[in-house]
N, C-alpha and C positions, 0 to 999 in steps of 0.2 A: 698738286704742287708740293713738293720740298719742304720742310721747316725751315724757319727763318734760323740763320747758324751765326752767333757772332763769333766775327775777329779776332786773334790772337794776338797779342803783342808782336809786336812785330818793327822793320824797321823803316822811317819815315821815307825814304827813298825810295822813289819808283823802281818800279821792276825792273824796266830797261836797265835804271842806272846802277842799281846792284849787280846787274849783271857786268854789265862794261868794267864797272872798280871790282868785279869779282867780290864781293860782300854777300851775293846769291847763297843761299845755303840749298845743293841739291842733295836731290834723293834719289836710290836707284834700287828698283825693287829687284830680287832675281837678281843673284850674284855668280850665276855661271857663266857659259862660253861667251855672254853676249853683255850681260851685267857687269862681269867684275872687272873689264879691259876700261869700260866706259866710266865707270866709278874712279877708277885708279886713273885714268885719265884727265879726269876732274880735279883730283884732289893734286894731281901735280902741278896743273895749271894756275892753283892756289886758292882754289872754292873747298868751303868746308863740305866736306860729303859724309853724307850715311848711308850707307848698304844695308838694306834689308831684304831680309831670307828667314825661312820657315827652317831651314836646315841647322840645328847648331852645332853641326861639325864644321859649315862653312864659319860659321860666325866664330868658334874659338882659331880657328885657324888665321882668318884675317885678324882679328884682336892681338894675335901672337906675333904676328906681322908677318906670319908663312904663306906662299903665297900656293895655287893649286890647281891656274891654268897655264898651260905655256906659253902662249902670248904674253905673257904679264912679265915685266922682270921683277926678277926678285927683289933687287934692290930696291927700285924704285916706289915696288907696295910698300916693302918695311918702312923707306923713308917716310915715304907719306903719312903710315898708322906713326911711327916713334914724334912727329911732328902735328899730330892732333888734328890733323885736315884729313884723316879717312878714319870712320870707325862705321863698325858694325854691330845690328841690332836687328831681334826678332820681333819686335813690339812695333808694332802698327801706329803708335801713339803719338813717336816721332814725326810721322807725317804734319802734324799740325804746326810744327814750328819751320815747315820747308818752306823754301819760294819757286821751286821747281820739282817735279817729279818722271823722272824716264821710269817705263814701265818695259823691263827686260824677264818676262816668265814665260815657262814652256808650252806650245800650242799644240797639244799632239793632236792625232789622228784618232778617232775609237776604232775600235776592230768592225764597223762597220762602215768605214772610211769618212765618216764624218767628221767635222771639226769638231773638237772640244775646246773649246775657247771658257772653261769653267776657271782656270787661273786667271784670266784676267775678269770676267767678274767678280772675283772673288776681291780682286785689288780694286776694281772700282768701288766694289761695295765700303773697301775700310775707306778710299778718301771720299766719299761720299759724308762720312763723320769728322771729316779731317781739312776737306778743302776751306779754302777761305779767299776773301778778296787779293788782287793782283796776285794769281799765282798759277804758273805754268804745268800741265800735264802732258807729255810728250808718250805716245804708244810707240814701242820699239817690235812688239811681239809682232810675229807674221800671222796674218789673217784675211778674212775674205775682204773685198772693197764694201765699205759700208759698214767697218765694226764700229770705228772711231765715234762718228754721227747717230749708228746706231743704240750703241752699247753707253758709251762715255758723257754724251751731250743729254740724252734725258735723265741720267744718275747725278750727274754734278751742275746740271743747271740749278736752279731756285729763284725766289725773288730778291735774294742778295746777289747771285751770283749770277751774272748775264755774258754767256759764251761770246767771246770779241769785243766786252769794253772792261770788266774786272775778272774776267774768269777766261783762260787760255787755251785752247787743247789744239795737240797737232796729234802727224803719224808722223813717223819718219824709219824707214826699214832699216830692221840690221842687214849687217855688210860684210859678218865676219867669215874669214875664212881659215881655221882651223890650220894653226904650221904651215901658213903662206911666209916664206921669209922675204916676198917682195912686197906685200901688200896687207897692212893693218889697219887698226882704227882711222888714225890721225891722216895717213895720205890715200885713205879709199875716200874719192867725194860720195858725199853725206844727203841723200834727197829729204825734205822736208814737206810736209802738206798740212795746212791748218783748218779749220775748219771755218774759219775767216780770215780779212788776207791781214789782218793787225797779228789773228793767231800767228800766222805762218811769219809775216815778220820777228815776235818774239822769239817764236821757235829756232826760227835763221840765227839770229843774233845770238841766242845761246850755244849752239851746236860753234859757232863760226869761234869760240873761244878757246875750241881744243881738234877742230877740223880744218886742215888747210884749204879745202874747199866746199862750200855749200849748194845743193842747188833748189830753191824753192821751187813748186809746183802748183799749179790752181788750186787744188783743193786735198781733202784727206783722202779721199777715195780715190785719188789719181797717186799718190803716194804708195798710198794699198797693191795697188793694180802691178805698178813698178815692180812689188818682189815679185808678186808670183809670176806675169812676164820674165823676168831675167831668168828663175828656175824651170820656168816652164820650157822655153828654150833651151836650157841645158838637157833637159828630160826629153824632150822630146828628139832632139840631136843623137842624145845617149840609145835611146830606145831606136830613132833609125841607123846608129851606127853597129849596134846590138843583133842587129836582122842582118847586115851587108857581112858582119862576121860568120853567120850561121848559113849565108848564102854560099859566101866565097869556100866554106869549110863543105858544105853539096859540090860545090865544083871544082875542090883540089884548089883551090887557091890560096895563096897566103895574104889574108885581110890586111896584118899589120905590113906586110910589102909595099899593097894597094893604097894604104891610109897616107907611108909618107912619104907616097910618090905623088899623090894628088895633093896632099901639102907643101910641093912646092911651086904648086902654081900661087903667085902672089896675089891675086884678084880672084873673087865671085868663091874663095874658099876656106872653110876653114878648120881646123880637123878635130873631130871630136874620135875616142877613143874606147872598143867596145868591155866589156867586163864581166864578172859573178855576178852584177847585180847591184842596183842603187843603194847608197847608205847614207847617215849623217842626217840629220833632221830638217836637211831643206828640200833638196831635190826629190826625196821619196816621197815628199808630205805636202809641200807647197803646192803644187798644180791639183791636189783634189782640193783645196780650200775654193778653188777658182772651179770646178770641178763641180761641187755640192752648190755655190751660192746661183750657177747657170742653172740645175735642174730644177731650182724653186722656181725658175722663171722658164719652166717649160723647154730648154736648151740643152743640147747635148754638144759636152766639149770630144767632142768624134778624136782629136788628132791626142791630146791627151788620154784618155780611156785608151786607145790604144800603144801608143808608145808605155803606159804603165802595165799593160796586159804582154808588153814586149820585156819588157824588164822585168817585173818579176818571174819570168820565166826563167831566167838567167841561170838561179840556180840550180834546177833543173835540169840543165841543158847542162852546167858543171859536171854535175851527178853523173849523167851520161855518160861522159864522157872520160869520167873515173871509171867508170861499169867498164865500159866499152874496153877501155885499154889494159883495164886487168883479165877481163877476160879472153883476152886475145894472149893471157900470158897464160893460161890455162889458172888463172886466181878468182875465185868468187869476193864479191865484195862482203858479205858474211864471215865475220872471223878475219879479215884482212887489215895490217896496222897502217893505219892513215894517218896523215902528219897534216894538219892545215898550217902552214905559213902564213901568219897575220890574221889577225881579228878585226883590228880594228878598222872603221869604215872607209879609212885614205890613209896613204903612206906619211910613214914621221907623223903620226899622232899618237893619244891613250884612247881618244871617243871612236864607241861602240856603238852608240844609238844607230839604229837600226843596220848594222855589218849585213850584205849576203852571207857574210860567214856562219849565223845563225839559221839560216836555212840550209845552204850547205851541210853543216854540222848534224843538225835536225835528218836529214834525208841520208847520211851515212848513217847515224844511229839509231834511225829506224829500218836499216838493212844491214844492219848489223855486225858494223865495222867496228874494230878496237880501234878508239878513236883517239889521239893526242892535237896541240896544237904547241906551236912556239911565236912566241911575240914580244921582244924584248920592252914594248912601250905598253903591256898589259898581263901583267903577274899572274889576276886570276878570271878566271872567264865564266860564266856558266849561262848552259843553253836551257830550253824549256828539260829535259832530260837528265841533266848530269852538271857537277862543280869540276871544275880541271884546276888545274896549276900548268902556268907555260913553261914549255921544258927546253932547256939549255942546247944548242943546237953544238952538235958535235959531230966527226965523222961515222961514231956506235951508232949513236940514236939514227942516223942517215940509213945507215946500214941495213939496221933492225927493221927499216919500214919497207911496205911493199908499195905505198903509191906516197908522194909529199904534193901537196895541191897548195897555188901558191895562189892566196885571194888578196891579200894586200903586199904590195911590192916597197916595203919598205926600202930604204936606201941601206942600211946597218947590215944587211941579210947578205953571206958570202956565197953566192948565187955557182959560184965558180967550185965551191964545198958539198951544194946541194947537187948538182949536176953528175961531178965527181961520185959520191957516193950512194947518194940513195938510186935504187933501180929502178924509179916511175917516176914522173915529175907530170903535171898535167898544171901550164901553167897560161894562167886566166889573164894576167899583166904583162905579154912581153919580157918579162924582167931577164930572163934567157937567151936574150936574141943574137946575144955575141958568142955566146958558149955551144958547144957540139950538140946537136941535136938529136941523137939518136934515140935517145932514152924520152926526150921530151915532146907530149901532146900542147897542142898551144888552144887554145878557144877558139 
């Protein structure tokens, strides 16, 4: 059992109702892609917020009132820090004056595709010195079903603190999507899961102050379930759309033809699109957390393991494909100048986490390609092998290259300039589809 932990000053008003009058002071750990939208969302609503992060380049940057994701407007960060309702801070300490806490930190993967779920014990561990009566802790990170109850309810229970009548805890998944200009924090509805249903009420009512819609769920571990489901779907989509491209390309067929002739049947369809290979830290990552928690339990997720053994193949199969078309110009890919167009993991972003284009890259420069790339939303790149600078896309540079390999299809990229001049195009995105295709290999 826990030590007994007293109370902080604090303010006489129930939780709920601080929250309603917004007097709530929240907290939001993890001030990146998923942290800092939710933060700044808070503080414009008119709740004092602290953002906290281990990083302190994040932290003089928000303090300055600069802001350093694209979702965020700018204005609207600054206004919030110049107006005292968002500040940020690396000091763990702050925790003990909050009435709320969203827990927004990274879940990677280890190289041996297990979860690492060590940032968020590591934040249970501080509010474990920090919680106190009526006060909310909200898990936003993606994880297996079963962290919340697992990991969070024996660290923060005690015999002051009893989960579902003075001590809170929900899941509630992030949503965000990375330069979605249709779809953001505030109008993606918001799934919540508590670990009782009083939790999942607070939880509701907090979220529902800066989300136009909420939707509660029986419990934590059905919240949990919800992200990796929706990723896992994508992935698995991806991965059989991924096979129907490498089919159709054995039988002289054009995939993307196929894809949006069958996307215009309006019923029983819906069209997923094939590529270099999954990126971005949800869909690469997400379906092995569901992945690893089935094998403890003697289970083999069959349709995932292979749609991921289909995808990462991808690049791969890029490669080839490069090979393939140089040497049909009598060019070895040793000594040959390759252009990659786009790094980053989705068009109109700067996030790399996990690009095919680092495999990609990796497998030209272990065959030993003179390798560049151009990416107007990512200056500087570097693979396990080498540091780059991205280089300014012109008709020379076009010229000068012998294959340009087009991994993220930016919108910015003059598709109609690449076509024109460089003399190989081997393009993984469609991004060509209207321009002559002579020159151009497609996936």
């Amino acid at each position: 059992m826990a030590k007994s932990r007293k109370s902080p000053k604090k303010s006489p008003l129930p939780l709920i109702d601080r929250i309603v009058r917004r007097h709530a002071r929240i907290g939001v750990v993890g001030l990146g892609y998923v942290g800092l939208p939710l933060a700044v969302a808070f503080a414009d609503a008119g709740f004092q917020v602290i953002g906290i992060d281990t990083d302190p380049q994040k932290i003089r940057r928000i303090r300055a009132g600069q802001n350093y994701i694209p979702d965020v407007s700018d204005a609207v960060l600054k206004k919030c820090v110049e107006k005292g309702r968002l500040q940020a801070s690396s000091d763990f300490e702050v925790l003990k004056s909050l009435d709320a806490v969203s827990i927004c930190v990274p879940t990677p993967l280890r190289k041996t595709r297990d979860p690492d779920i060590s940032y968020i014990v590591e934040v249970t561990e501080q509010l474990k010195k920090a919680s106190h009566p009526d006060m909310l802790v909200v898990l936003e990170s993606t994880t297996y079903p079963g962290t919340t109850e697992e990991i969070l309810v024996p660290a923060l229970q005690s015999a002051d603190l009893r989960v579902g009548e003075n001590l809170f805890l929900a899941f509630s998944p992030e949503r965000i999507d990375p330069g979605n200009p249709k779809f953001g924090l505030q109008n993606t509805p918001k799934i919540i899961g508590g670990i009782t249903e009083r939790c999942t009420q607070i939880a509701t009512l907090l979220y529902r102050q800066i989300i136009r819609e909420v939707i509660p769920v029986s419990t934590a571990r059905a919240a949990e379930m919800v992200k990796l489901l929706e990723n896992t779907f994508r992935a698995v989509n991806i991965g059989l759309v991924n096979e129907i491209a490498v089919i159709c390309d054995k039988l002289k067929i054009n995939a993307w033809e196929v894809i949006g002739a069958a996307a215009s049947k309006p019923f029983g369809f819906m069209p997923f699109y094939p590529g270099p290979g999954l990126g971005g830290h949800c869909i690469p990552i997400d379906p092995h957390y569901l992945s690893w928690k089935l094998r403890s339990m003697n289970y083999t997720t069959r349709f995932i393991e292979l749609a991921s053994e289909i995808n990462q193949s991808m690049p791969g199969y890029v490669f080839q494909k490069a090979q393939t078309a140089l040497n049909e110009r009598k060019k070895a890919v040793k000594g040959a100048k390759v252009l990659i167009l786009g790094v980053a993991y989705k068009k109109n972003v700067s996030d790399v986490r996990e690009s095919p284009a680092f495999d990609v890259a990796k497998l030209l420069e272990e065959a030993g390609a003179d390798l560049q790339y151009s990416d107007p939303h990512v200056p500087q790149w570097s693979t396990e092998g080498a540091a780059y600078r991205a280089q300014k896309l012109s008709p020379g540079l076009l010229k000068k290259m012998d294959c340009v390999i087009i991994v993220t299809d930016h919108d910015t990229f003059p598709y109609d300039q690449v076509v024109k001049h460089a003399p190989l195009i081997v393009d993984t995105r469609n991004a060509t589809r209207n321009l002559p295709q002579n020159k151009v290999v497609r996936l």
